[in-house]
VEXZA-920033 format. One record per atom (N, C-alpha, C): y, x, z; residue in three letters; residue number from 1. Coordinates in nm, 3 decimals. Each point is the difference from the previous one (the first is absolute). Layout:
N
Y / X / Z / ALA / NUM
...
END
This chain:
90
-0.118 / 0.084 / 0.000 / UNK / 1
0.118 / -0.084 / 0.000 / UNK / 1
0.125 / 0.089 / 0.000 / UNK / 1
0.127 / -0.050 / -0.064 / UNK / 2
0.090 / 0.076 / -0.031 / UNK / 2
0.092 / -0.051 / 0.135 / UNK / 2
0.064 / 0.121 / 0.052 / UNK / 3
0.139 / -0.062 / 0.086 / UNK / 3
0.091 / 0.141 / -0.018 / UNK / 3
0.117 / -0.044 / 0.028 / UNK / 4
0.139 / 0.049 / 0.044 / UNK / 4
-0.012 / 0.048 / 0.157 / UNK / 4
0.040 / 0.154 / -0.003 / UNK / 5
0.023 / 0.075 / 0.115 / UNK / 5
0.123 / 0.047 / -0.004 / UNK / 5
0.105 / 0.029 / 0.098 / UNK / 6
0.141 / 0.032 / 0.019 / UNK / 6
-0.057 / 0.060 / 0.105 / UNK / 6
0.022 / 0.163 / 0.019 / UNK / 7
-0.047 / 0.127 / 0.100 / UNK / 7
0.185 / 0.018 / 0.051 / UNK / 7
0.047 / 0.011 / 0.095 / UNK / 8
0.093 / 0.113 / 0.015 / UNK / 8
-0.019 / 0.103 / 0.126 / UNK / 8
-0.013 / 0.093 / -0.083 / UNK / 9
-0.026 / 0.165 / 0.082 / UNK / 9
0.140 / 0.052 / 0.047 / UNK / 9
-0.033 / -0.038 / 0.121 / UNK / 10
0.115 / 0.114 / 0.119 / UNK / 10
-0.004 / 0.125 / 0.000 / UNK / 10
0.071 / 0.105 / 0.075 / UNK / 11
-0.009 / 0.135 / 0.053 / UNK / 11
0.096 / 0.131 / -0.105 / UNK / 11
-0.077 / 0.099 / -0.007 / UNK / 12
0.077 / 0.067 / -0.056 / UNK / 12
-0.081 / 0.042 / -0.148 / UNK / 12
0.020 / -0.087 / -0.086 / UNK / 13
-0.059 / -0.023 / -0.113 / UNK / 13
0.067 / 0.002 / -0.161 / UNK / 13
0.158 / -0.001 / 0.069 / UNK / 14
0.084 / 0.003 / -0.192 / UNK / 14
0.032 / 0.145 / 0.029 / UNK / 14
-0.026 / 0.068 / -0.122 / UNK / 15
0.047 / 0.160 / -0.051 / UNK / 15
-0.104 / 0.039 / 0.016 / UNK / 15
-0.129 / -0.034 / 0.050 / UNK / 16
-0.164 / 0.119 / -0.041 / UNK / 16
-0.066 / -0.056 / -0.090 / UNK / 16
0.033 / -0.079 / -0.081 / UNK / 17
-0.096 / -0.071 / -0.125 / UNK / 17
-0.068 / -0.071 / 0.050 / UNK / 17
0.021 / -0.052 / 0.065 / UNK / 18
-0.030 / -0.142 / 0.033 / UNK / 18
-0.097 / -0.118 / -0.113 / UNK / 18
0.150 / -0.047 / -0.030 / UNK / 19
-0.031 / -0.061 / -0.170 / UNK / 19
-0.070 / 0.072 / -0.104 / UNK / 19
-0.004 / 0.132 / -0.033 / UNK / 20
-0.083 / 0.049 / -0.100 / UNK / 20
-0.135 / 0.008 / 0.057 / UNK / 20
0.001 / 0.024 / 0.145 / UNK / 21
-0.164 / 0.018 / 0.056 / UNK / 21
-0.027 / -0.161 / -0.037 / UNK / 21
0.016 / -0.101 / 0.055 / UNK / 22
-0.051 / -0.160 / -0.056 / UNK / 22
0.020 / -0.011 / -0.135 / UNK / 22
0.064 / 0.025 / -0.087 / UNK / 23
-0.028 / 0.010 / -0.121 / UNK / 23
-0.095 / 0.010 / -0.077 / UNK / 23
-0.030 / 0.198 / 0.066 / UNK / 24
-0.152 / 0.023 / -0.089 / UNK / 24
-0.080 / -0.091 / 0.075 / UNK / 24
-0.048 / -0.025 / 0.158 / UNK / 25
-0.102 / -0.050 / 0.027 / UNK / 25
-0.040 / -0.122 / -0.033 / UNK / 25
0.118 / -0.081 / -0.084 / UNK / 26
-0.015 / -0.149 / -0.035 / UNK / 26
-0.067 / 0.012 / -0.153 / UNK / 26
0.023 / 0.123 / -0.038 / UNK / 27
-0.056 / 0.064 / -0.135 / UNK / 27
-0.198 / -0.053 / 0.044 / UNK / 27
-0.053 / 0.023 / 0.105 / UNK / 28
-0.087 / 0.014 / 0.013 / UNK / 28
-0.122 / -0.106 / 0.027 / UNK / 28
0.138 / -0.166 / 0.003 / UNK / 29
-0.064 / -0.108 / 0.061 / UNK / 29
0.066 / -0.108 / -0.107 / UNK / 29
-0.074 / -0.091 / -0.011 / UNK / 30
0.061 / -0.093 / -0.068 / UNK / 30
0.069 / -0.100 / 0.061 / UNK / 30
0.134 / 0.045 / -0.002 / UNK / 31
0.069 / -0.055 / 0.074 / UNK / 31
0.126 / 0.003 / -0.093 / UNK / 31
0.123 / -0.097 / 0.001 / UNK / 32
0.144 / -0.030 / -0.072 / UNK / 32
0.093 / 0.004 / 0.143 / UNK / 32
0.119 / 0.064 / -0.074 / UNK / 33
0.128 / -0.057 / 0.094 / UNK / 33
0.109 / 0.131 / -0.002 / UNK / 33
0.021 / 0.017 / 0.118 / UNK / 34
0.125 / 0.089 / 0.009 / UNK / 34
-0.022 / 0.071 / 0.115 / UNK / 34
0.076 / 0.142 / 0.055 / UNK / 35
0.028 / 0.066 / 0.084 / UNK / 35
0.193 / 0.048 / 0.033 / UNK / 35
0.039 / -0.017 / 0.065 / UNK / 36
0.124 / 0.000 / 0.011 / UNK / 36
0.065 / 0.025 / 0.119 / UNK / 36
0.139 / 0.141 / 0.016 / UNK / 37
0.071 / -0.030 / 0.143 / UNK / 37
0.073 / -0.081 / -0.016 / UNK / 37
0.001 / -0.005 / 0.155 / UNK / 38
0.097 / -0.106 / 0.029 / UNK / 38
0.164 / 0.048 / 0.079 / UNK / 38
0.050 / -0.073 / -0.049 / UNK / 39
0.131 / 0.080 / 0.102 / UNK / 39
0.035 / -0.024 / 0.123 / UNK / 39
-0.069 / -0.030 / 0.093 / UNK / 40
-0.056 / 0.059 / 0.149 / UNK / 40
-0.083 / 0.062 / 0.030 / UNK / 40
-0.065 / 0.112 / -0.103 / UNK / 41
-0.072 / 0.069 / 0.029 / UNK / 41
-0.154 / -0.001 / 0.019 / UNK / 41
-0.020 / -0.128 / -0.046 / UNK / 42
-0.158 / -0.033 / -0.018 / UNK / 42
-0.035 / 0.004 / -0.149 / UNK / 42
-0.101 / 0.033 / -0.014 / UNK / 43
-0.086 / -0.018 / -0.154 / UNK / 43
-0.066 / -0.196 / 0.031 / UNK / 43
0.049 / -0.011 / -0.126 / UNK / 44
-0.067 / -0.173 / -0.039 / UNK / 44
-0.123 / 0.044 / -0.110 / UNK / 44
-0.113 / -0.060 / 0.014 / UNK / 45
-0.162 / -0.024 / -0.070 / UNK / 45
0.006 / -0.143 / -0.018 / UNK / 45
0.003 / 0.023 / -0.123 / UNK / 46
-0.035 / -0.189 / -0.057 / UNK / 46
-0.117 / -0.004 / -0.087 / UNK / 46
-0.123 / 0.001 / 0.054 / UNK / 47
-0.110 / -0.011 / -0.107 / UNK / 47
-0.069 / -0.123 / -0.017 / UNK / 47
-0.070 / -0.062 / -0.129 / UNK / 48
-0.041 / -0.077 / -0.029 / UNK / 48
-0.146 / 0.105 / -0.025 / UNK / 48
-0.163 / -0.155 / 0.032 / UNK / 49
-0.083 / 0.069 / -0.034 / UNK / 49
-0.120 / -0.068 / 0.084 / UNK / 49
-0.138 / 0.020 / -0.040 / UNK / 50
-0.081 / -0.018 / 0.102 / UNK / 50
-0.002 / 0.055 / 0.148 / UNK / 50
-0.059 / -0.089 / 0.099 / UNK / 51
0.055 / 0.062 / 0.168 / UNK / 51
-0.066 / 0.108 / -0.049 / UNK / 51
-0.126 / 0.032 / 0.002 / UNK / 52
-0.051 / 0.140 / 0.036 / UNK / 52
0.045 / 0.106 / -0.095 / UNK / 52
0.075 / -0.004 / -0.130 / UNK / 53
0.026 / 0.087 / -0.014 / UNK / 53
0.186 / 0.042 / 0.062 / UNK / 53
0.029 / -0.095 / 0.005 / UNK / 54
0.160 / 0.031 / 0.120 / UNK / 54
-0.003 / 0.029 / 0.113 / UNK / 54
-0.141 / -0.033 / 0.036 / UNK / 55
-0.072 / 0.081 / 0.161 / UNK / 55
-0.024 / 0.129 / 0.034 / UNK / 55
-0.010 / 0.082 / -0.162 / UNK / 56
-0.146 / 0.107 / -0.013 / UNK / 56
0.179 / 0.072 / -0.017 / UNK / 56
0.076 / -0.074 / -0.092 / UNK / 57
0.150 / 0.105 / -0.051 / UNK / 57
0.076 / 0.034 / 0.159 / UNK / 57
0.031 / -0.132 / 0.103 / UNK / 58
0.057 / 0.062 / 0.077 / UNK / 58
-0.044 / 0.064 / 0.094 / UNK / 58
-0.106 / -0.041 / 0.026 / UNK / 59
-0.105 / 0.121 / 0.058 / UNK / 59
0.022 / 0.132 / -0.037 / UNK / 59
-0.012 / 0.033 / -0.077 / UNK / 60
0.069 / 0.124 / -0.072 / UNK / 60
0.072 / 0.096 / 0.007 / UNK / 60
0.076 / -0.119 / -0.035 / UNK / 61
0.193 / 0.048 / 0.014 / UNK / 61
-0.026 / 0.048 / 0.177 / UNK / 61
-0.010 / -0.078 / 0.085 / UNK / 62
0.003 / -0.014 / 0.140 / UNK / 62
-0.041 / 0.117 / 0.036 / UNK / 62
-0.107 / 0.019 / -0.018 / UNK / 63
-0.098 / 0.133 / -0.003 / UNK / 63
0.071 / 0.099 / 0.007 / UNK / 63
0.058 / 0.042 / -0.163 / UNK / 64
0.059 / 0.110 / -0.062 / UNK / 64
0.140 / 0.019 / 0.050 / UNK / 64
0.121 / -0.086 / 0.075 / UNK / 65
0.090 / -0.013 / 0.021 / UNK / 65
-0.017 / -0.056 / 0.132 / UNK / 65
-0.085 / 0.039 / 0.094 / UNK / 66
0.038 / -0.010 / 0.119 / UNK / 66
0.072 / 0.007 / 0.061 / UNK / 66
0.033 / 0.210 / 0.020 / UNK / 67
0.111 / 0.021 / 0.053 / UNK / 67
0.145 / -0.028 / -0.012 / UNK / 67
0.025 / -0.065 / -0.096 / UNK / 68
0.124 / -0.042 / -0.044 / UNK / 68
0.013 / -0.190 / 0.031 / UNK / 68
-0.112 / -0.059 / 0.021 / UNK / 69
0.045 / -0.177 / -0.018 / UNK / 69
-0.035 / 0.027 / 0.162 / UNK / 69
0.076 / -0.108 / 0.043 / UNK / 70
0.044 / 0.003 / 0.188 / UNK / 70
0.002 / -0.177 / 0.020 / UNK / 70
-0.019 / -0.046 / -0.131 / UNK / 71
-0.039 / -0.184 / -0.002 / UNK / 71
-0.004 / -0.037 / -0.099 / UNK / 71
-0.112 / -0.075 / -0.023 / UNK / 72
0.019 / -0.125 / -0.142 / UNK / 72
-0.050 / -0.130 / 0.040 / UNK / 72
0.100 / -0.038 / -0.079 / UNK / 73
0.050 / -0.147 / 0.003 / UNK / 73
-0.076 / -0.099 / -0.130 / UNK / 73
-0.123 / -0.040 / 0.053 / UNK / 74
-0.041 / -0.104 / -0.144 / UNK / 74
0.044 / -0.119 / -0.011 / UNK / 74
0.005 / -0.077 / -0.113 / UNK / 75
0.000 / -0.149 / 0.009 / UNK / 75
-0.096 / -0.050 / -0.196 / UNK / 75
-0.062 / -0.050 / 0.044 / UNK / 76
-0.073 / -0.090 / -0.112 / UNK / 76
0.022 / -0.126 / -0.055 / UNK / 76
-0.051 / -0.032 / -0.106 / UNK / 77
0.058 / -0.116 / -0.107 / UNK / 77
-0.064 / -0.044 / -0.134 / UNK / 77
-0.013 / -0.075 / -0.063 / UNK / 78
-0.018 / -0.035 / -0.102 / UNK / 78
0.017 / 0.101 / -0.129 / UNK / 78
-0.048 / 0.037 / -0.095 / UNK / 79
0.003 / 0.113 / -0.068 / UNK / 79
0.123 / -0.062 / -0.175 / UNK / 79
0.057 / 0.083 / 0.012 / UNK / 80
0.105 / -0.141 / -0.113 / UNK / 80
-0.011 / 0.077 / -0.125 / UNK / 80
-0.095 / 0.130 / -0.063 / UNK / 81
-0.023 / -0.004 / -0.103 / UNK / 81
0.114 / 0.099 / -0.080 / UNK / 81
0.088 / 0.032 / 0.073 / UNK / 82
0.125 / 0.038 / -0.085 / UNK / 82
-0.024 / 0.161 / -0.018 / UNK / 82
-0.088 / 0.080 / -0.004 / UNK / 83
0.005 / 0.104 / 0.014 / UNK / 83
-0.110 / 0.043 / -0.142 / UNK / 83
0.014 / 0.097 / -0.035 / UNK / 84
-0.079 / 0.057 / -0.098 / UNK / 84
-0.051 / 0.145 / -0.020 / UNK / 84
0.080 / 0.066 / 0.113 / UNK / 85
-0.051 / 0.127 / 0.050 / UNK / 85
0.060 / 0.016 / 0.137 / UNK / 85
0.010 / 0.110 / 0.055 / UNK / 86
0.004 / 0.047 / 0.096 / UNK / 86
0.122 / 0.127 / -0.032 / UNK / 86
0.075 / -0.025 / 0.089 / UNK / 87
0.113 / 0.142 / -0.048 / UNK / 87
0.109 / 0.009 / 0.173 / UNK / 87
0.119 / 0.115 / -0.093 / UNK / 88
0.087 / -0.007 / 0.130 / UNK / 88
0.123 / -0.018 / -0.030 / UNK / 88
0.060 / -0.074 / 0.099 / UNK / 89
0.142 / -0.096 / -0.001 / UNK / 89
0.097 / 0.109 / 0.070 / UNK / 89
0.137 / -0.012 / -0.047 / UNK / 90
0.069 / 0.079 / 0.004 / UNK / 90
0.089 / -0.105 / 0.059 / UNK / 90
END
């Protein structure tokens, strides 16, 4: 089943590649959407996709970017289709 995930990652996470590290790793899952800062200093994750593979991606990320995320913030939803790859928002 397809749904909509909205991640926002706290801590000290914009200026170490952040966004390019979720980038490639979204390379690796079939997954759509975006990666993006925010201007308070959090990174926003908007992926569309099956749960387990948006499970297996932030697992991942989480993993690999430990030392840097200090909280994330999920919320879930209905999946609305609008996406056709996966990239990063400026």
């Amino acid at each position: 089943m397809t749904e909509r995930r909205t991640y926002h990652f706290d801590g000290r996470i914009q200026g170490i590649g952040f966004r390019y590290t979720t980038h490639n790793m979204a390379q690796q899952y079939a997954v759509l959407g975006y990666v993006k800062n925010l201007p308070d200093g959090r990174v926003e994750l908007v992926v569309e996709g099956d749960e387990a593979e948006m499970d297996s991606l932030v697992q991942d990320l989480q993993r690999r970017m430990n030392n840097f995320i200090r909280h994330t913030e999920a919320h879930s939803g209905p999946a609305t289709g609008e996406f056709d790859n996966f990239n990063i928002r400026h």
